[in-house]
N, C-alpha and C positions, 0 to 999 in steps of 0.2 A: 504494500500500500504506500503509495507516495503521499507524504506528509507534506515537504514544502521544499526546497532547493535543497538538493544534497538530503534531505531528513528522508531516508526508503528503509523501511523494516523488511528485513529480510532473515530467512530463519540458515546461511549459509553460515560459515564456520568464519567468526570475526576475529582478526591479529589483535593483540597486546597493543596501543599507543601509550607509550608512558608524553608527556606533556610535563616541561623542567622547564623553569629558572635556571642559572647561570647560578644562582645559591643552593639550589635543591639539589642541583647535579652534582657535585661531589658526593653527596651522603648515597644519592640513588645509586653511582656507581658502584660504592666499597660493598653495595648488597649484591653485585651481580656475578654471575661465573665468570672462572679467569678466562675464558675463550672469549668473553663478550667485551671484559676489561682492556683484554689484548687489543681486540678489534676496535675500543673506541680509541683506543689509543694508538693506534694507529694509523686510524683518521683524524687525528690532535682534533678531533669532537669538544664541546663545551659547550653544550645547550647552547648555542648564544641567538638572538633575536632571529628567527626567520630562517634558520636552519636546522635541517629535519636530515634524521639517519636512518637508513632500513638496517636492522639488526638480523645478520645472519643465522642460519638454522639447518639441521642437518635436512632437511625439505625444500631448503630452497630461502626464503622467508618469513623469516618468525616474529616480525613486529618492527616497529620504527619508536625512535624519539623526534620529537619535535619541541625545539627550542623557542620560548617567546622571552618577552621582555616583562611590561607591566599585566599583571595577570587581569587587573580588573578594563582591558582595554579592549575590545571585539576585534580589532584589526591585527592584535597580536596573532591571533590564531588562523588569521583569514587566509592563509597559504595556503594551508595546511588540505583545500579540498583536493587541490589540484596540483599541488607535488606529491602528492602521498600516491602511491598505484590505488586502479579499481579496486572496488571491494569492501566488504566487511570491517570494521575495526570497532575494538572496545577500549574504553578507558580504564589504565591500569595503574596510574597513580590518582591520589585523591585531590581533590581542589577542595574550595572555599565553596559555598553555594552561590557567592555573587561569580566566584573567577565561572563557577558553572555555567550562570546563566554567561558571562559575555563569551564563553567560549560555543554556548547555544549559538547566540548573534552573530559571533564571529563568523561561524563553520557556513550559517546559512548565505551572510556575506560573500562569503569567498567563494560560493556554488552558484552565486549568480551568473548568468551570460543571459543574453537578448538574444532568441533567435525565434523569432518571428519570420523573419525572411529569406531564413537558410537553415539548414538542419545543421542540428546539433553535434560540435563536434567529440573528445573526450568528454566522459560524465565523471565528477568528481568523485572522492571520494564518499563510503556511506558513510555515516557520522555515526560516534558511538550511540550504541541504545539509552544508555544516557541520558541523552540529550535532548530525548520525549518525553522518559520517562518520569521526568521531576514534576514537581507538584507544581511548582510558582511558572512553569515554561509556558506558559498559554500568556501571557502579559509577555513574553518575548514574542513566540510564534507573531501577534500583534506587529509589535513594534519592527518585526521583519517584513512582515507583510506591506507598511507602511514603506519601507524605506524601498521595497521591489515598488510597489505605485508608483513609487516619484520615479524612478528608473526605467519605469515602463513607460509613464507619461512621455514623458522627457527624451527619451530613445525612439519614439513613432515618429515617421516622418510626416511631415507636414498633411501628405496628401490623404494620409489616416487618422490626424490630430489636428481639424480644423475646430472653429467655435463651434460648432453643430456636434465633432465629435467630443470635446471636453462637455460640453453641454448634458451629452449620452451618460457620459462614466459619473458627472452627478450625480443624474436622476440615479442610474445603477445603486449609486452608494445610497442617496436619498430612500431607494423602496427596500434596501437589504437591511436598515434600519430604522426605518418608522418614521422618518422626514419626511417632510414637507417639502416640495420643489416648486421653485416659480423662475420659468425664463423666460425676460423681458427681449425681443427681438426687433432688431432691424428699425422702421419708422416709429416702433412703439416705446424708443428709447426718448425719441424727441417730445411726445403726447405724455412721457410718465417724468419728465425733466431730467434726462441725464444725455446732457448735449456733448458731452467732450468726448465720450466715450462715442458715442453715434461719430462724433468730426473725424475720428483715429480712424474708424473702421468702416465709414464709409464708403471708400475706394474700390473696395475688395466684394468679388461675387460673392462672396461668401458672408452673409450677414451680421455684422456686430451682432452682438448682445450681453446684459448683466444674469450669470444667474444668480440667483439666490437659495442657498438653502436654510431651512428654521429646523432645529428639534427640538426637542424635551420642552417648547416655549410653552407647554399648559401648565409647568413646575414653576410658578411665577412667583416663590420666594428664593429657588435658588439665583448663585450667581449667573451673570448673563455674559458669555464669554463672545466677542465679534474677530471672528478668521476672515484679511481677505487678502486676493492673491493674484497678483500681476498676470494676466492671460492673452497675451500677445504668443498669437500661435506662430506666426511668422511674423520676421521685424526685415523689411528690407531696406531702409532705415525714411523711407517715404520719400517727397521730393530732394529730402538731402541725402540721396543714395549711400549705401554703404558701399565701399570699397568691395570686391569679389572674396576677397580672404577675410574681411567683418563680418559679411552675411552669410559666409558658409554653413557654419552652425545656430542659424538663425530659429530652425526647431525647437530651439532649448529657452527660446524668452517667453515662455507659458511654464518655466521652470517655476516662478513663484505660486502661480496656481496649482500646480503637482503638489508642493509643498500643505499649501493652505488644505485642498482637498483630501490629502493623504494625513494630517494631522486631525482633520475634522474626521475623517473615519474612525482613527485609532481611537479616539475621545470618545465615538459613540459606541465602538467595536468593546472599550470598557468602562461601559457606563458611567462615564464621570459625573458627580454631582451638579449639571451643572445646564442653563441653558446657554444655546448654540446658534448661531447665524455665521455663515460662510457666505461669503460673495465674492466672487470671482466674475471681473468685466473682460469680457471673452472675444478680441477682435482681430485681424488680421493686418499689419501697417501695410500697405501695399500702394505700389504707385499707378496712378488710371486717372481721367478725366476728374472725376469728383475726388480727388487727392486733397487733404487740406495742404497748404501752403504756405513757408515763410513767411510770416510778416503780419497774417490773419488774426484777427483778434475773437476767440472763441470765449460761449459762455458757459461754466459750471453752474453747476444743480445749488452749489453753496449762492452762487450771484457771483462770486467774484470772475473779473474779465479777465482772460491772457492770452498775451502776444506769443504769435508762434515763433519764434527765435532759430530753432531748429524741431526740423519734423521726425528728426531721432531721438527725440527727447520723449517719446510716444506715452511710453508705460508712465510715467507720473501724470501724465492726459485724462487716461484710463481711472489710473488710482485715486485722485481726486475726486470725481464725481463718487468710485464707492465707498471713501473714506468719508463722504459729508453724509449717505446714506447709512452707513454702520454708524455715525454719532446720532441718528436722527433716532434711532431702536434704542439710547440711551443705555447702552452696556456697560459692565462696569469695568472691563478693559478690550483693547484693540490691538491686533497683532496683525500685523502685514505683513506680507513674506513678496519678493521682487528682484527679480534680474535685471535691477534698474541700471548701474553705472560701471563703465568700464574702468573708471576712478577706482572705486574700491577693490578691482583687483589687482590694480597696477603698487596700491596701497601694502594689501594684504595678502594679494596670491590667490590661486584658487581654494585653499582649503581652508579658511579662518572667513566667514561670513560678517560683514558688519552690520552689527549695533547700534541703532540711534533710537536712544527712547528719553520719552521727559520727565521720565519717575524714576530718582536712583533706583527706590527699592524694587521696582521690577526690572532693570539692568541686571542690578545685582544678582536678585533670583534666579535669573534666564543665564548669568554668566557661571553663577555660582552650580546649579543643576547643569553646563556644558562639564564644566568641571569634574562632577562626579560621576559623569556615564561617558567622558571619554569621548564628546561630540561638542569640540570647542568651537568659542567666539569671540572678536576682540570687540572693544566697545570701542565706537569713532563719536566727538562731538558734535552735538547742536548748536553750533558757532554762529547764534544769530545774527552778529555785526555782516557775515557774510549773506544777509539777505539782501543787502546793496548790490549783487550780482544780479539779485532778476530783477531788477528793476527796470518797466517800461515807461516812455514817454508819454505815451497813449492811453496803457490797459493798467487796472489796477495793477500788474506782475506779467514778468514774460519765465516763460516756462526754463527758461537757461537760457545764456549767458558767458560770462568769462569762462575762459577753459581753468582757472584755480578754484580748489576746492571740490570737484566733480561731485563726488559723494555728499559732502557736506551738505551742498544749495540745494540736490537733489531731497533729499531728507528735510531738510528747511522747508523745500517748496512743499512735500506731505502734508507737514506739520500746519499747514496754515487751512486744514481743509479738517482737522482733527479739532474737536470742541476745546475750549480752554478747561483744564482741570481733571479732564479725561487720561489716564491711564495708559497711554499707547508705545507700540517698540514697533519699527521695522527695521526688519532685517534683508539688507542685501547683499545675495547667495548668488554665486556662480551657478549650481548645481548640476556641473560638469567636472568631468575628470578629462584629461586633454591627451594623459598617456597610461597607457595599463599600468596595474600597479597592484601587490597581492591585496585582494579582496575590492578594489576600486579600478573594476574596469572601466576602461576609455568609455565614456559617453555621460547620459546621465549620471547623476551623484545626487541624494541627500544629506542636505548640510543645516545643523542646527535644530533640527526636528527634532532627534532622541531627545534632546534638551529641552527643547519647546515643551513635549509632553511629562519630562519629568517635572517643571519647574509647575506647569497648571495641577499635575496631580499634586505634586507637594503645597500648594495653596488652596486646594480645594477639596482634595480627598485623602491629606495627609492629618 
C-alpha cells in the first residue's frame, strides 16, 4: 500500500539502517564486529553530514549507515531516499521522537520528484516501518502533504496552472473540507470593486479572478485567521517585458498562492481552533491590446489611486485590492505569502524568505517557530522614510519607483492597503530551488510554511 512518497509497506525482508551523528558514531562503532570495524575503517567513515555507507555481508549486503548532522532538521536525512539502493530498510539505532518525526519529513522530502510528464525514473528508497508507524506521524504525513502542494503547484506548467486551474485545486480543497468557495471572475471583478486586480489580468484570454475561501466562519468566537496569496500564474513582466532568461521561470509567481493555499489546507486538514479566509487574486500578466500601461493611473477597492510606474511591478496590483478585502472581514491577523521582488533575493538568496511584519510579537513568533522546525526566515525592515520612493505627481502612490530598497517599498507599498493596528506579516518566498540538491529538487520549493503552521498552532492551539 503506498502511503505517501517513498512511505510503501511492504512485507519483503528490510536491511538494518543505523542513522549516527559524528558523536554517536564512535560509541556505535566499538559495538560492532571487527570485520565491520575493519571495513569502516577502511573507508576512514565518520558519520559525517550527508554521507551514507553500505555495510558489507556475507550475502552481499547487510545494511548501511547514514551520517547526518542536526538531528532535529528534515533535510539532514533527505539523501538518504535516493543514495540508499531499492528496497526494504528498518531503523536500527534509536532516535529522539522529534529527530523521528523530522526524519519522517525528511525521508518523505527527499522521495519527492514531479513526474507528471515523464515517467518515473529510480524509486527511492522504502522508508523504515517506523516511520508510519508512530503515533504523532499523521501531523507530519500533513505537513508533507502541504509542502508536495506547493511543489506541485508550483512545478505545473502554465498551460495546466492557469487562474481557472488554481481556481479548480481551491474548490478541490474547499469541498475535501467543508469550505465555503466563492470565485469572483472576469467583469464581475469590476461590478464587486476590485479594479486592480481586473487592470493586471485583463490582457490575458484567460480570465482574472479573486477567489475566496471561508471555513469554520459559523465558530464566530474563535480567532479569525486571513491567508492570502500572490497568484500570478504567469508574469511576462506586461508592457515592461521581461528579458527571455527573467520570464523563463515565470510559472512559479502563483508560488505565493501554493503557499497560502497549501497552508490553509494543513490548518483545516488539522483542525485548528480557528476561523479561516484564504484569498488568492488569480490573474495572468500578459501582454495584448487591453494591457495596462506605464504611466496609467488605476483604482483600488481601498480608493486609493496608483501610477503605473512599471507593469512588472504586477503582484503588489493584485495584493492590494485583496489585502483591503481580508481587512474589511476584520481578522485578527493577516498573513500574505508573494513572489513579489527580485530584491529580496538578491538580499537573501533563494532559501531565507523575507519578513516584513508591523507587530514584533508576530515577527518574533513566525521567526522564533522557523527556528524550531528547521524552516528559517530572516526578518527585513518596514523602513517607512522609504515611502518617498513611490511617490507620484499625479496619483495618491505609484506602484515603484527607484530601483533602492526593492523589497523594502515593495512591502511598504502592502502595508498601506492593511488597516492600521491590524496584525499582519508578509512574506516574500522564492519558492524555487534553481539547482538539485538532497531533498530540494530543482523546481518548486516550500519556504517558510512549516513555520507559518507551527507558529498559528502555537498561538492558537498551543
Amino acid at each position: 500500500m503506498t502511503l505517501s512518497n517513498g512511505f510503501t509497506e511492504s512485507p519483503g525482508k528490510a536491511l538494518p539502517l543505523y542513522v549516527l551523528d559524528a558523536a554517536g558514531f564512535s560509541a556505535w562503532r566499538e559495538h560492532q564486529p571487527a570485520q565491520i570495524r575493519a571495513w569502516l575503517d577502511a573507508q576512514k567513515y565518520s558519520a559525517a553530514p550527508a554521507v551514507w555507507l553500505p555495510l558489507p555481508g556475507a550475502d552481499g549486503l547487510a545494511g548501511a549507515v547514514v551520517g547526518i548532522g542536526d538531528a532535529l532538521d528534515p533535510y539532514a536525512y533527505a539523501y538518504a531516499p535516493f543514495a540508499l539502493p531499492e528496497g526494504d530498510w528498518k531503523l536500527a539505532t534509536e532516535l529522539s521522537p522529534e529527530a523521528l518525526l523530522a526524519l519522517q519529513l525528511g525521508w518523505g522530502l527527499g522521495s519527492y520528484r514531479f513526474d507528471r510528464y515523464r515517467r518515473a525514473g529510480k524509486a527511492p528508497a522504502r522508508a523504515p516501518a517506523q516511520l508510519y508507524l508512530e503515533k504523532a506521524d499523521a501531523e507530519m504525513r500533513d505537513l508533507l502533504a502541504a509542502c508536495v502542494r506547493v511543489r506541485d503547484l508550483v512545478n505545473t506548467p502554465t498551460q495546466d496552472m492557469g487562474p481557472a486551474q488554481l481556481a479548480q485545486t481551491a474548490r478541490e480543497i474547499a469541498e475535501k473540507h467543508g469550505a465555503e468557495i466563492e470565485v469572483i471572475e472576469g467583469e464581475a471583478l469590476l461590478e464587486q470593486n476590485f479594479p486592480a486586480i481586473h487592470a493586471v489580468g485583463r490582457a490575458s484570454h484567460r480570465a482574472p479572478r479573486l477567489i475566496a475561501l471561508r471555513w469554520n466562519h459559523a465558530a464566530d468566537k474563535r480567532p479569525h485567521i486571513a491567508l492570502v496569496g500572490k497568484g500570478v500564474c504567469f508574469d511576462t513582466g506586461g508592457l515592461d517585458l521581461k528579458p527571455a532568461g527573467g520570464m523563463r521561470n515565470m510559472k512559479k509567481d502563483m508560488g505565493g498562492a501554493a503557499h497560502a493555499l497549501a497552508l490553509a489546507e494543513l490548518m483545516m486538514a488539522r483542525k485548528l481552533p480557528v476561523r479561516l479566509t484564504l484569498l488568492v487574486p488569480a490573474v495572468e500578466n500578459a501582454v495584448g491590446p487591453d494591457a495596462y500601461r506605464p504611466g496609467e493611473i488605476i483604482a483600488t477597492r481601498k480608493g486609493l489611486s496608483v501610477e503605473i510606474d512599471n507593469t512588472d511591478a504586477e503582484g503588489r496590483i493584485v495584493l492590494c485590492d485583496a489585502l483591503t478585502y481580508a481587512g474589511e472581514q476584520s481578522p485578527d491577523l493577516i498573513l500574505d505569502f508573494a513572489t513579489l521582488t527580485g530584491a529580496a533575493r538578491v538580499a537573501l538568496g533563494p532559501d531565507l524568505p523575507a519578513l516584513f511584519a508591523n507587530d514584533d510579537t508576530l515577527a518574533d513568533a513566525w521567526l522564533g517557530a522557523g527556528a524550531d522546525v528547521r524552516d528559517p526566515l530572516w526578518r527585513m525592515p518596514l523602513w517607512r522614510p522609504y515611502l518617498c520612493y513611490l511617490h507620484s505627481q499625479i496619483a495618491d502612490m505609484a506602484n515603484a519607483g527607484s530601483r533602492m530598497a526593492g523589497a523594502v517599498t515593495a512591502a511598504l507599498y502592502l502595508e498601506q492597503f492593511v488597516p492600521k493596528g491590524l496584525p499582519w506579516a508578509h512574506l516574500d518566498v522564492y519558492a524555487w530551488n534553481d539547482i538539485n540538491r538532497p531533498g530540494r529538487p530543482a523546481g518548486g520549493e516550500a519556504l517558510g510554511l512549516r513555520a507559518a503552521y507551527s507558529m498559528l498552532k502555537a498561538r492558537y492551539a498551543g
